[in-house]
Legacy VTK file of the C-alpha trace (Angstrom):
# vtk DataFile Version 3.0
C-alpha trace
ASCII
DATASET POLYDATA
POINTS 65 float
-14.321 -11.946 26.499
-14.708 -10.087 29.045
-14.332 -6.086 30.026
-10.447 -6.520 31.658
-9.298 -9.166 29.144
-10.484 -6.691 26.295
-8.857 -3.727 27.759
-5.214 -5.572 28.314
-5.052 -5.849 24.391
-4.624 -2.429 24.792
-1.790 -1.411 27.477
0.830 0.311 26.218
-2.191 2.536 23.933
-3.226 6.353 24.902
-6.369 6.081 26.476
-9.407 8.373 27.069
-11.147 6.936 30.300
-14.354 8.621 31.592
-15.703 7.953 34.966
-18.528 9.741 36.404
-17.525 13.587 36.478
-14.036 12.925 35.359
-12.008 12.503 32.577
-8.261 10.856 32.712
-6.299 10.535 29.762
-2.639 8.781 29.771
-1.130 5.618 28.627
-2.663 2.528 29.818
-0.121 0.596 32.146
-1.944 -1.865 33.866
-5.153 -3.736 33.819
-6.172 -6.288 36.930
-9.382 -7.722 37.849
-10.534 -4.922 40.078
-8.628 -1.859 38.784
-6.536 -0.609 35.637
-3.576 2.284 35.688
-3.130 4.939 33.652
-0.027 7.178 33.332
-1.158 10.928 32.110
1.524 12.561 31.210
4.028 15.200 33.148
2.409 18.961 33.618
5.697 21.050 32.585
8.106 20.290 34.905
6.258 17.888 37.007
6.348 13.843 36.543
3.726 11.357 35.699
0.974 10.717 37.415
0.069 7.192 37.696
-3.585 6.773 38.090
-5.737 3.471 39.310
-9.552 3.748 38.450
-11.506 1.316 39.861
-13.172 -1.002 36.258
-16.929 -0.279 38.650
-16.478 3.474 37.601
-16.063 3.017 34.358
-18.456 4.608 31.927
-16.283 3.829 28.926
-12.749 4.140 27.337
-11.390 5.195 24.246
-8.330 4.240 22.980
-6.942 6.858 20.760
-3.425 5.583 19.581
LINES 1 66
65 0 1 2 3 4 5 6 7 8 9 10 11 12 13 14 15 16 17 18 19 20 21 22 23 24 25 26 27 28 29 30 31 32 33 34 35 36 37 38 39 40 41 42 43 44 45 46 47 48 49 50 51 52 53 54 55 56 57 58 59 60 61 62 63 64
């Protein structure tokens, strides 16, 4: 199994994802070879932010829901 086939079991879960000096926490949207995408969620007024992290920056995830 490997790291991106593990982690689309998962879309649709809130996620914790840590990459070096940063911390992004949304709903997991997407997962592709190369990348996954995260929504976090609106700030007040504002609307999602839809995120793509790179899977070679990943230090780990943690799915929380």
């Amino acid at each position: 199994m490997t790291f991106q086939s593990m982690l689309s079991s998962f879309i649709g879960r809130i996620v914790e994802v840590f990459v070096p000096g940063s911390l992004f926490e949304g709903t997991l949207t997407s997962v592709r070879t190369s990348a996954i995408q995260v929504t976090e969620p609106p700030i007040v007024y504002s609307q999602p932010v839809v995120v793509t992290i790179p899977t070679d920056n990943i230090e780990y995830v943690r799915v929380l829901l």
